[in-house]
C-alpha positions as a Markdown table, in Angstrom:
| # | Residue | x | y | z |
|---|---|---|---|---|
| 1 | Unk | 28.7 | 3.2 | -36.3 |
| 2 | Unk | 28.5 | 6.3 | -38.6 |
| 3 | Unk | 26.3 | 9.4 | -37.9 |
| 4 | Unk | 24.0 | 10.0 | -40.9 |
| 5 | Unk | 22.5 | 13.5 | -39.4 |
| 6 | Unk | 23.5 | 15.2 | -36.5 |
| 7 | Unk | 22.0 | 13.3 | -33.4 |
| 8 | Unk | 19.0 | 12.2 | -35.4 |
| 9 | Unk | 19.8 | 8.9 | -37.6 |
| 10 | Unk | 22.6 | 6.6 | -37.0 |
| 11 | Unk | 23.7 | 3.8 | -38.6 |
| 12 | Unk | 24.5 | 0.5 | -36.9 |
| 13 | Unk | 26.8 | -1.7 | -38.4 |
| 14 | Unk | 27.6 | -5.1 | -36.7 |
| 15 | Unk | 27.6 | -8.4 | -37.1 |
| 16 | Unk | 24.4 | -8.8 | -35.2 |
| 17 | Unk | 22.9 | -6.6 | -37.2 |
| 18 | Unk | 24.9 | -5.3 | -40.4 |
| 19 | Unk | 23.3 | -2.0 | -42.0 |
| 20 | Unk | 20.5 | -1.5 | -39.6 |
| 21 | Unk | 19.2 | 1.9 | -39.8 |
| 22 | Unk | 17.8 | 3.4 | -36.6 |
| 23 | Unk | 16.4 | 6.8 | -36.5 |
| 24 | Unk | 15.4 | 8.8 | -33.5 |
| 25 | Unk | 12.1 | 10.5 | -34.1 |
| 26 | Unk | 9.7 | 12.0 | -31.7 |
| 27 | Unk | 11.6 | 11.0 | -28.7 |
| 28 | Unk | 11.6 | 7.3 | -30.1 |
| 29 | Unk | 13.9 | 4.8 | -31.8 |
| 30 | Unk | 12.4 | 3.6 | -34.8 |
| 31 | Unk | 14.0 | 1.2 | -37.4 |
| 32 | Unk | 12.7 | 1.3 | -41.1 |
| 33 | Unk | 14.9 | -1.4 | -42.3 |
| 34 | Unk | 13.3 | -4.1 | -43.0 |
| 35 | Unk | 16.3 | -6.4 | -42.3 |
| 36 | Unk | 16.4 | -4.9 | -38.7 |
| 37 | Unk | 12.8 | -6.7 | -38.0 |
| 38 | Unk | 14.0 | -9.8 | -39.2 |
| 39 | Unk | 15.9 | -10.4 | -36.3 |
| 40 | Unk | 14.5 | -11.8 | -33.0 |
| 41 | Unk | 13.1 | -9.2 | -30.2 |
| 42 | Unk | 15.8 | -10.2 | -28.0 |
| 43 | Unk | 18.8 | -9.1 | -31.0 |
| 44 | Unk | 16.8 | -5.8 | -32.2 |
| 45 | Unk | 16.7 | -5.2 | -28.4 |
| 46 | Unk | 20.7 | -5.6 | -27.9 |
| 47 | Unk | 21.2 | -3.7 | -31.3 |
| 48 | Unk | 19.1 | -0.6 | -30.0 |
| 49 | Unk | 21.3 | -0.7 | -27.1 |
| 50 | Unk | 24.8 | -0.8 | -28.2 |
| 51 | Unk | 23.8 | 2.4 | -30.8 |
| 52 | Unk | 22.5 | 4.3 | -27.3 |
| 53 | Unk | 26.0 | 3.4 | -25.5 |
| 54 | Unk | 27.3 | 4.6 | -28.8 |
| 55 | Unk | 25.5 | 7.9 | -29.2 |
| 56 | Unk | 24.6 | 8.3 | -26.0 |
| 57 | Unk | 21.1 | 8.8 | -26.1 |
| 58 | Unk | 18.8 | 8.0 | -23.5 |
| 59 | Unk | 15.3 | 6.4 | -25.1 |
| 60 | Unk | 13.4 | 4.1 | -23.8 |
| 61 | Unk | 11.3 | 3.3 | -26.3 |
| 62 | Unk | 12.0 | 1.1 | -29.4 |
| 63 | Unk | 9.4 | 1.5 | -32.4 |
| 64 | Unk | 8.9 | -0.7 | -35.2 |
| 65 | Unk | 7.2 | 1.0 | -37.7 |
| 66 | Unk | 7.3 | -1.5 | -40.9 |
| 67 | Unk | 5.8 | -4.4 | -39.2 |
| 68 | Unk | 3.4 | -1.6 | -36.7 |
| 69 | Unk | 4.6 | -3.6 | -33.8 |
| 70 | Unk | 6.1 | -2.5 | -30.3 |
| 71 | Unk | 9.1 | -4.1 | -29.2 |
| 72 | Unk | 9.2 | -5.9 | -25.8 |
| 73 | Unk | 11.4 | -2.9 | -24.5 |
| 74 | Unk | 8.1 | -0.5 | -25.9 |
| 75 | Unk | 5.8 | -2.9 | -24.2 |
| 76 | Unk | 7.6 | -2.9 | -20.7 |
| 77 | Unk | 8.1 | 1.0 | -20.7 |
| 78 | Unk | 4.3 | 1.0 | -21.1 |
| 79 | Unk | 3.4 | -1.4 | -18.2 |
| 80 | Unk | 5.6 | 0.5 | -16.3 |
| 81 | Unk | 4.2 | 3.8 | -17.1 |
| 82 | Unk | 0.7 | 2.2 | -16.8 |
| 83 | Unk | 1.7 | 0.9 | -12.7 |
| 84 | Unk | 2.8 | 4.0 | -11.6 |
| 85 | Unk | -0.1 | 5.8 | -12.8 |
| 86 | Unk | -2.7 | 2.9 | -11.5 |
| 87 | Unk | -0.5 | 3.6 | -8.0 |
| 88 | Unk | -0.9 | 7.3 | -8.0 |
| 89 | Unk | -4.7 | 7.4 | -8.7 |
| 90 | Unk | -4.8 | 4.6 | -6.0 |
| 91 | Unk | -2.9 | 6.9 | -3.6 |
| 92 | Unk | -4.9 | 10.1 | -4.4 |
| 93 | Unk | -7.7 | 7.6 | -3.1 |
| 94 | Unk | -6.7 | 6.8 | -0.1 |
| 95 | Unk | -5.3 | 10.1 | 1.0 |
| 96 | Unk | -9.1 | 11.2 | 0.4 |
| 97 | Unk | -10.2 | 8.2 | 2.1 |
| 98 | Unk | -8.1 | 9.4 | 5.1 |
| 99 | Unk | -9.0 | 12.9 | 5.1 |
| 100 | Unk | -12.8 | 11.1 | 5.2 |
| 101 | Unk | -11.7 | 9.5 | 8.6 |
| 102 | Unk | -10.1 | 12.5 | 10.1 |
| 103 | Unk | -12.4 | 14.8 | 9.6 |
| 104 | Unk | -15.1 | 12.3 | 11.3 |
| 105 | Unk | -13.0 | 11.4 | 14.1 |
| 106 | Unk | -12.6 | 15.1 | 15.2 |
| 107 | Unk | -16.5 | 15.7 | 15.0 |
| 108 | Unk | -16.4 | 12.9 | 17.7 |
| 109 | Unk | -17.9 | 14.6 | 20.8 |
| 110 | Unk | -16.8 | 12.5 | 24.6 |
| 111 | Unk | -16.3 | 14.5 | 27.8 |
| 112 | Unk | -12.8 | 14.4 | 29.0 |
| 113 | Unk | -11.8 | 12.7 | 31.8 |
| 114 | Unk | -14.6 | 10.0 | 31.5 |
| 115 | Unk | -13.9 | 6.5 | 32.0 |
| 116 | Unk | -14.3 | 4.4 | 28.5 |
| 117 | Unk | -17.5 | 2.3 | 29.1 |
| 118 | Unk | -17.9 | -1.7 | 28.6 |
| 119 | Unk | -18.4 | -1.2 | 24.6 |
| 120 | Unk | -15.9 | 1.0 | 23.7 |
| 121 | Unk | -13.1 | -0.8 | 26.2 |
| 122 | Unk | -13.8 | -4.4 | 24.8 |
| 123 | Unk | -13.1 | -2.6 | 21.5 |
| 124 | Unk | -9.8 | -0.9 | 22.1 |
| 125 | Unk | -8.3 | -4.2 | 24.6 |
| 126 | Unk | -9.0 | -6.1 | 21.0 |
| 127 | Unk | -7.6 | -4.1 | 19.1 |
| 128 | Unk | -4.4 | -3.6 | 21.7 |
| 129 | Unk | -4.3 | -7.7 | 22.5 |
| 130 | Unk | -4.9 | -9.2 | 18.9 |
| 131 | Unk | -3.7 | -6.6 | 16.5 |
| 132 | Unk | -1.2 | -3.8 | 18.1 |
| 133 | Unk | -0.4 | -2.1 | 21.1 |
| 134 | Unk | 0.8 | 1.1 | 18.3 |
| 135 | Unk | -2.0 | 2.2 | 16.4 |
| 136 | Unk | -0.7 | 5.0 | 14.5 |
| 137 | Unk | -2.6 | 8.0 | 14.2 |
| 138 | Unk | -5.0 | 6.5 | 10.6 |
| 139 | Unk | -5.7 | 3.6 | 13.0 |
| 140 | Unk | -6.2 | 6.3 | 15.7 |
| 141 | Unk | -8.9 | 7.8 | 14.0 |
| 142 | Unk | -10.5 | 4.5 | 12.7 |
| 143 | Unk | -10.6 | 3.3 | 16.7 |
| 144 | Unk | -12.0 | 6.8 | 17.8 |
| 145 | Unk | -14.9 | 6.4 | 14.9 |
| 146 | Unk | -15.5 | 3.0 | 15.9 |
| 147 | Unk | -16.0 | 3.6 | 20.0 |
| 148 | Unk | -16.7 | 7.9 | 20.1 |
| 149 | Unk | -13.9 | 8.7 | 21.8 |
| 150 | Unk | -12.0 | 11.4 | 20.9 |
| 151 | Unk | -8.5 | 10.6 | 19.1 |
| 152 | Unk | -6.5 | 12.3 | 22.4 |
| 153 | Unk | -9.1 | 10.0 | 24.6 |
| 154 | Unk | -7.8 | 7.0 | 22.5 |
| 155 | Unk | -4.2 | 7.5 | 22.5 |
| 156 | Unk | -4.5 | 8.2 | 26.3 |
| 157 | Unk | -6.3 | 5.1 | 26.7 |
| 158 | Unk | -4.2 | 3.0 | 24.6 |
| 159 | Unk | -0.9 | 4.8 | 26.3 |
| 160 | Unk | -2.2 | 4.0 | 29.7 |
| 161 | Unk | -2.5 | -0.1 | 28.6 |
| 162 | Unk | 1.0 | -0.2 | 28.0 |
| 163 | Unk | 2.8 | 1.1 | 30.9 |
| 164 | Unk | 0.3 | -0.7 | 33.0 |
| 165 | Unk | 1.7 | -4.1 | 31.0 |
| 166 | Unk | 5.3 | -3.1 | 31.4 |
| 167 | Unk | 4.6 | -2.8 | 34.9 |
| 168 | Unk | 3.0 | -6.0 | 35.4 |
| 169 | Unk | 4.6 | -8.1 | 32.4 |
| 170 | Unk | 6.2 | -10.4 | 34.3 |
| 171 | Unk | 2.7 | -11.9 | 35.3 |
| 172 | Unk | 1.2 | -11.5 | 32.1 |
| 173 | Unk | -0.3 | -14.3 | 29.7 |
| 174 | Unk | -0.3 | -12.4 | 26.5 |
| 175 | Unk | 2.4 | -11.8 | 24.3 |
| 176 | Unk | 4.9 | -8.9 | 25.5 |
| 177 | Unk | 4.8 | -5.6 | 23.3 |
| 178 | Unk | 8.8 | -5.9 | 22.4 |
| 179 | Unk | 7.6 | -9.2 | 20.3 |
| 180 | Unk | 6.5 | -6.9 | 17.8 |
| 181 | Unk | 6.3 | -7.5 | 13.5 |
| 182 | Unk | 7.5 | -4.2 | 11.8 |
| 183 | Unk | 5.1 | -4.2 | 8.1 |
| 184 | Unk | 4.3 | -1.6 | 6.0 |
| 185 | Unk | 0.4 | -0.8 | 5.6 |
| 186 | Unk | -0.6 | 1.5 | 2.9 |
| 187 | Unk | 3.5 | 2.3 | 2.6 |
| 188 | Unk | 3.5 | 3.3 | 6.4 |
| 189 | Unk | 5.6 | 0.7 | 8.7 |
| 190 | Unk | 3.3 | -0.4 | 11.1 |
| 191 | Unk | 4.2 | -2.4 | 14.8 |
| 192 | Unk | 2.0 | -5.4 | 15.0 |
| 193 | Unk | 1.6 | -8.5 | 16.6 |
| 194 | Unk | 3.2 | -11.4 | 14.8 |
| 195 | Unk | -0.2 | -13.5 | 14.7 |
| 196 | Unk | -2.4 | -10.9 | 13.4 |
| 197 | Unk | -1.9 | -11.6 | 9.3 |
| 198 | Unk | -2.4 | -15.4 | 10.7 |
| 199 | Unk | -5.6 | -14.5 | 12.0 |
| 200 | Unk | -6.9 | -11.9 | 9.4 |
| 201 | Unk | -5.3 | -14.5 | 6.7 |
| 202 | Unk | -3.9 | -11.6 | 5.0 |
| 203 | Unk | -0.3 | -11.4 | 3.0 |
| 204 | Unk | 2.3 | -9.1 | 4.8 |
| 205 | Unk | 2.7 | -7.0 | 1.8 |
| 206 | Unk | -1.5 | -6.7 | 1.2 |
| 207 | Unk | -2.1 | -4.9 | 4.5 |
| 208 | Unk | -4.1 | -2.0 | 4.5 |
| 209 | Unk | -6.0 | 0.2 | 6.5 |
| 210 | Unk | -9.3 | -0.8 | 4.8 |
| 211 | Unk | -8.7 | -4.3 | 5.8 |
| 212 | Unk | -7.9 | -3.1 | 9.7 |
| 213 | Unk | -11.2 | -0.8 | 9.4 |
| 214 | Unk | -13.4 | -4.0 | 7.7 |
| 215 | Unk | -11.9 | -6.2 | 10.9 |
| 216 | Unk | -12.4 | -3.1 | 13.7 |
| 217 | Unk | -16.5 | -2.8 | 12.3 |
| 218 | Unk | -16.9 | -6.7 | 12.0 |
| 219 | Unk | -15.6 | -7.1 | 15.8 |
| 220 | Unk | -17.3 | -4.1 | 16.8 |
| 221 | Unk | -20.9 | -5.2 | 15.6 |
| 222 | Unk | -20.0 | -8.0 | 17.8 |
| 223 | Unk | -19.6 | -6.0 | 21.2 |
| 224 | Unk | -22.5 | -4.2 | 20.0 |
| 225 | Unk | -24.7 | -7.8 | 19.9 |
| 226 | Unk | -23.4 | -9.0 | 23.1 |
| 227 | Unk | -24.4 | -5.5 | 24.6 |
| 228 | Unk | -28.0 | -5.6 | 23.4 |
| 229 | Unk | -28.1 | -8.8 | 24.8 |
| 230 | Unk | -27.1 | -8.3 | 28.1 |
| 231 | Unk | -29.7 | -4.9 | 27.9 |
| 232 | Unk | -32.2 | -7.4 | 27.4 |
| 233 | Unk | -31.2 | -10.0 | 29.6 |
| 234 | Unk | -31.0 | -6.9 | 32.4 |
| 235 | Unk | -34.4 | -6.0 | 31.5 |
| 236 | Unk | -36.0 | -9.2 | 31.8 |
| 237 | Unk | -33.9 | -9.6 | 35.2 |
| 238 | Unk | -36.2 | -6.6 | 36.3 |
| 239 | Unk | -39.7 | -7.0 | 35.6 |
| 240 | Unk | -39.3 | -10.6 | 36.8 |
């Protein structure tokens, strides 16, 4: 290889691609040799390359300006480009989405010291039996919106559950809280129990805290049913 200009132009000379003229322009490697095109993506690929392990240069993006075509390297340097910027909007997102949860979960108003009632127990031993005994603080706030309790009043409650099951686990019918599946939700790792993506028929690496919210209302407007039932029922028990 022989430099034409200074770090702009070089000429690669090979038997893969003899007299193949590739220029560095705009922070690209373009080719305006004809010849160079003729080649198949994969050898214009290899050619651009050897002439960076040659030069040292450091592009990542080949340009074919006589047939106005991208090369597969151009195309893949796009797609990535294009993933991380889907990902960060998608982040941005959900960190607003969060924010969103905090903020209503600390406008949740309970007295302290008061015993959880029916509802908002059924709830939280759901949540603790079928999905995990470690809600992190997201899933904190989620539980607290869902049964008004306070996010102290729910760790308390769910902290509480857990040294009353190591006390008594050698009685106990449901799974023990050391048989635990460590998987990321929403890029956090997350303790859970191994039969919940069974249950939710959900991927490991799909899990996210919308999903947990969408399964916390949907069980939630369960309890909810049950309750006005058994307010009816209790009514009806009384006037009779």
């Amino acid at each position: 290889m022989s430099v034409l200009t200074p770090s702009t132009s070089y000429l690669l000379e090979s038997t893969i691609c003899p007299t193949s003229l590739i220029c560095r322009k705009d922070g690209h490697l373009i080719s305006h040799d004809r010849r160079f095109h003729s080649y198949p993506e994969k050898v214009q690929e290899v050619a651009v390359i050897m002439s960076l392990m040659l030069v040292g240069g450091n592009s990542s993006t080949v340009i074919s300006q006589s047939s106005n075509r991208p090369s597969t390297v151009s195309i893949k340097a796009e797609q990535s480009k294009s993933e991380r910027a889907r990902r960060q909007v998608a982040q941005k997102a959900h960190d607003a989405m969060r924010k969103k949860w905090k903020a209503r979960a600390l406008k949740v108003s309970s007295a302290e010291r008061t015993i959880a009632n029916w509802f908002q127990s059924a709830v939280m031993a759901w949540a603790y039996a079928e999905v995990t005994p470690y809600p992190d603080d997201v899933w904190t706030d989620l539980l607290s919106i869902a049964v008004n309790r306070t996010p102290r009043q729910v760790r308390n409650w769910f902290s509480d559950k857990r040294q009353m099951d190591a006390r008594q686990e050698p009685r106990l019918e449901m799974p023990s809280n050391r048989d635990m599946r460590l998987i990321k939700v929403d890029n956090r790792l997350m303790r859970v129990r191994p039969g919940v993506l069974r249950m939710f028929d959900i991927a490991e690496d799909t899990w996210t805290d919308l999903q947990f919210e969408t399964a916390l209302e949907a069980f939630a407007r369960t309890q909810e049913a049950k309750k006005g039932d058994l307010e009816d029922e209790h009514g009806s028990c009384k006037t009779a």
